[in-house]
Phi, psi and omega in degrees: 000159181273126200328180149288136188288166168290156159262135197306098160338120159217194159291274262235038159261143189233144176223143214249172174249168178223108223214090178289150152213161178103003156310136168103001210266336187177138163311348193279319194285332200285352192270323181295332207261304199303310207288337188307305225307300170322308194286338189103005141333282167273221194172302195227145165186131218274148219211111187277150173285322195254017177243135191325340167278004181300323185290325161306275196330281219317290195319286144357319172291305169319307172264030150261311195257017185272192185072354168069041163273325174228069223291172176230134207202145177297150182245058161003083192250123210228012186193019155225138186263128191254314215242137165299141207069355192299122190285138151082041151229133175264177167254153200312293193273011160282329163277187306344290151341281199282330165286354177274235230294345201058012186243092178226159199245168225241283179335318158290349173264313196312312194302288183332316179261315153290316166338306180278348163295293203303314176308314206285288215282345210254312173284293196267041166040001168191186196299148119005133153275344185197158160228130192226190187216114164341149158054351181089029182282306150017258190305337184314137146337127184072328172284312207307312172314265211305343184285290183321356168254357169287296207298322183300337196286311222256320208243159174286167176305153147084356165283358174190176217201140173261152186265113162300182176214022162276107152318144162285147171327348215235333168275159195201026193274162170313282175339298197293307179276022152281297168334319172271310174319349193266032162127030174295302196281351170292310177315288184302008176246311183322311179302282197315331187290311192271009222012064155295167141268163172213133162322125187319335181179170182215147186221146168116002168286132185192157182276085155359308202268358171250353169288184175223137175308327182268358212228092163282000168304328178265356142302321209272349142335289164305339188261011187269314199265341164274358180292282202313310200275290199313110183281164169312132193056041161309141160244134164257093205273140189210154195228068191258183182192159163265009148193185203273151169247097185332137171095343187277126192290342184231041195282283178345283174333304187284337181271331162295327151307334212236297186315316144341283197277346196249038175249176172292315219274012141267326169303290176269002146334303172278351180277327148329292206273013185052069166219144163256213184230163174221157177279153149245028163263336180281338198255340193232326164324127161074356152278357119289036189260000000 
């Protein structure tokens, strides 16, 4: 297929990140992310670190998405277990509870993030371009504090950006503003505080575990009403794969997404809908700095 054509410059182009995650969690998403990159799909896209194909994977990334075509950015993970024993995960709702309460012990996160910096940094040769969260943790109470004291530790100011979890005003779906409720707007008063940037909004929310693989219509619904909704610096969050993977809850999901995103009929959606695609190193680095 043919890359996205650009959209013709005016006022009422708007430009979005197109933000795959969950690269390395299995070859089928990782293989699915590299051919978006290439084609000119994506833009961005978070790298879980702690599942055993990152180090492989990891090179392959680097050199698809280099040339400032794609950031690569951590995908924080605090609730999936890759390797047995691995220290500083829970099950979601159990953090949930506890960082909504505080009562989570501190050390084990502080390690769980620096680990996966290092893991990040060990692989690709430098800082993270961004950072987001499996599941969103990222924003979560108390993680958020300690990742932003990371990223203060490590990194210079205005050198990278957090992925938001605010819906635009105009979605109104649950999920999605359930989701920001768990600490979207504490991410953004932390951030500003540490002068991070963080992203204007996020789309791409949806119930995952009720799609079908063949049937694309009720995406393409959904990406019609975040075209429509979504202001200049959306992040568009998408989970694609090139085939279904036993055990995975949204293995459907990632193969109707992936069917999708690589077809014309996204190109020209978004050409419709005046939006073009962007780095969000190019729309947010260094605005808060």
């Amino acid at each position: 297929m043919n890359p996205v054509a650009p959209t013709p410059p005016g006022p009422a182009v708007r430009r979005w990140v197109s933000c795959a995650d969950d690269f390395a969690i299995d070859a089928a998403a990782s293989d699915a992310i590299v051919a978006l990159i290439r084609q000119g799909r994506l833009t961005a896209t978070s790298a879980l670190v702690d599942a055993p194909l990152w180090p492989t994977l990891a090179p392959q990334l680097a050199a698809v998405a280099g040339g400032g075509r794609a950031d690569i950015g951590l995908h924080l993970n605090l609730t999936q277990s890759f390797v047995p024993g691995t220290t500083g995960i829970w099950p979601l709702a159990d953090l949930v509870w506890r960082c909504a309460t505080g009562n989570i012990p501190r050390p084990p996160l502080e390690a769980a993030i620096a680990r996966q910096l290092d893991a990040f940094e060990a692989a690709m040769g430098q800082a993270p371009a961004y950072v987001d969260g499996h599941q969103h943790v990222h924003q979560f109470g108390v993680v958020r504090d300690l990742l932003v004291n990371a990223l203060e530790r490590r990194y210079p100011a205005g050198r990278m950006w957090l992925r938001s979890t605010r819906p635009p005003a105009r979605v109104r779906d649950r999920k999605a503003v359930g989701i920001a409720v768990l600490g979207d707007r504490g991410l953004r008063k932390r951030a500003a505080g540490a002068g991070i940037a963080v992203s204007a909004h996020l789309v791409g929310v949806y119930d995952f575990r009720a799609a079908n693989a063949a049937d694309r219509a009720a995406y393409r619904q959904h990406l019609a009403r975040w075209f429509e909704s979504g202001p200049d610096g959306t992040v568009l969050m998408c989970h694609p794969a090139l085939r279904m993977v036993d055990g995975d809850p949204i293995a459907a999901a990632r193969v109707m997404e992936y069917a999708y995103l690589e077809g014309d009929e996204f190109g020209a959606a978004l050409h419709r809908a005046g939006i073009t695609l962007a780095t969000g190193s190019a729309l947010f680095a260094g605005a808060a700095a």
